[in-house]
C-alpha positions in Angstrom: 8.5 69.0 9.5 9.4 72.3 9.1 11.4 72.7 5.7 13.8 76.2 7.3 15.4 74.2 9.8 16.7 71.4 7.2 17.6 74.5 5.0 19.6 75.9 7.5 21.3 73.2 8.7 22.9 72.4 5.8 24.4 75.9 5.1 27.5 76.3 6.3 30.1 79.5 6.8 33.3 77.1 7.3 35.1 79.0 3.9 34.0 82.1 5.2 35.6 81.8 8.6 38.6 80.4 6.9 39.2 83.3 5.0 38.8 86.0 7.8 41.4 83.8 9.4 43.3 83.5 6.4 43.2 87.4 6.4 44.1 87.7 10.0 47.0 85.8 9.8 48.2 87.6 6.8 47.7 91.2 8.3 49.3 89.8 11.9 52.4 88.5 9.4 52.2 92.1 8.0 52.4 93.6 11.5 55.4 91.6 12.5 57.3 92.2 9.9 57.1 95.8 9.8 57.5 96.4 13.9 60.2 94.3 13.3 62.1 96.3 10.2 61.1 99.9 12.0 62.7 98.9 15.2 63.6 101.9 17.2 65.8 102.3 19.8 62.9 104.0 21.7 61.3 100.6 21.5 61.9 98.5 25.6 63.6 95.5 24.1 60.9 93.5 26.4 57.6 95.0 24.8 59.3 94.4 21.3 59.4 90.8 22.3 55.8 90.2 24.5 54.5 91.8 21.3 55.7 89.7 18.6 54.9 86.8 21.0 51.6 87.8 21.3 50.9 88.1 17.5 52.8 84.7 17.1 50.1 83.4 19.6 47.4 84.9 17.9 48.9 83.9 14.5 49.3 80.5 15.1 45.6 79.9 16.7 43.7 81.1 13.7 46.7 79.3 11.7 45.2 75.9 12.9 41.5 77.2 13.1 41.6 78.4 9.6 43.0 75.1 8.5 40.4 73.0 10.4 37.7 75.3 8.9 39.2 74.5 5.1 39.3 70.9 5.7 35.7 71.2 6.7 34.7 73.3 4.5 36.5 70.8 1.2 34.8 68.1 3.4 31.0 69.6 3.2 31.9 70.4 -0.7 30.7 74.2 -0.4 30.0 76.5 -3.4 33.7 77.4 -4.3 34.7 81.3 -4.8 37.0 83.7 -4.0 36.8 82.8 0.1 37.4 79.6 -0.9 40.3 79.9 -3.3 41.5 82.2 -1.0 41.6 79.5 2.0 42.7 76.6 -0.1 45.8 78.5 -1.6 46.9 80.8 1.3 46.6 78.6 4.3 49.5 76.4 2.9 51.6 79.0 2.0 51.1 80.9 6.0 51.7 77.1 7.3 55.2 76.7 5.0 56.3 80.4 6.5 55.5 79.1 10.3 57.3 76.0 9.4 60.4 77.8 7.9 60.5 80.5 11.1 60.2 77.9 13.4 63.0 75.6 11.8 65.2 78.6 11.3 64.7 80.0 15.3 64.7 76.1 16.4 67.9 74.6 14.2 69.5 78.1 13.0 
């Protein structure tokens, strides 16, 4: 048997993945927030809207991607650093934000 192919199956990217999503989500919450504080009235009320849907979309995919690659990545007890860290402490935190902006558009 060749001894590369068992050495590459058993590396695994899931914490780095996780924290490129991690970092997406944060720069698309970044986005939002500020097309939302500069609004304009040159701004078509209807692009303001289709574009903050479509970074909610974007948001919320690599929201539940990023979380699936942390589990995995806790689950396949990968060399922890800063990806890692970075995964395990800000995908909770982006998941309590969703939670609150969809309880205060839902119930509010």
């Amino acid at each position: 048997m060749d001894s590369s192919t068992t050495d590459s199956t058993e590396k695994t990217n899931y914490k780095k993945w996780a924290f490129i999503l991690c970092i997406i989500c944060i720069l698309l919450w970044i986005a939002s927030t500020s097309i939302l504080l500069s609004i304009s009235t040159s701004i078509d009320i209807e692009i303001l809207v289709l574009m903050l849907n479509i970074f909610g979309i974007i948001s919320n995919i690599a929201l539940i991607a990023g979380v699936i690659l942390t589990i995995l990545s806790i689950s396949n007890k990968e060399k922890k650093n800063y990806q890692y860290y970075t995964s395990i402490v800000g995908f909770p935190i982006l998941i309590l934000q969703t939670a609150l902006i969809y309880i205060q558009t839902y119930i509010g």
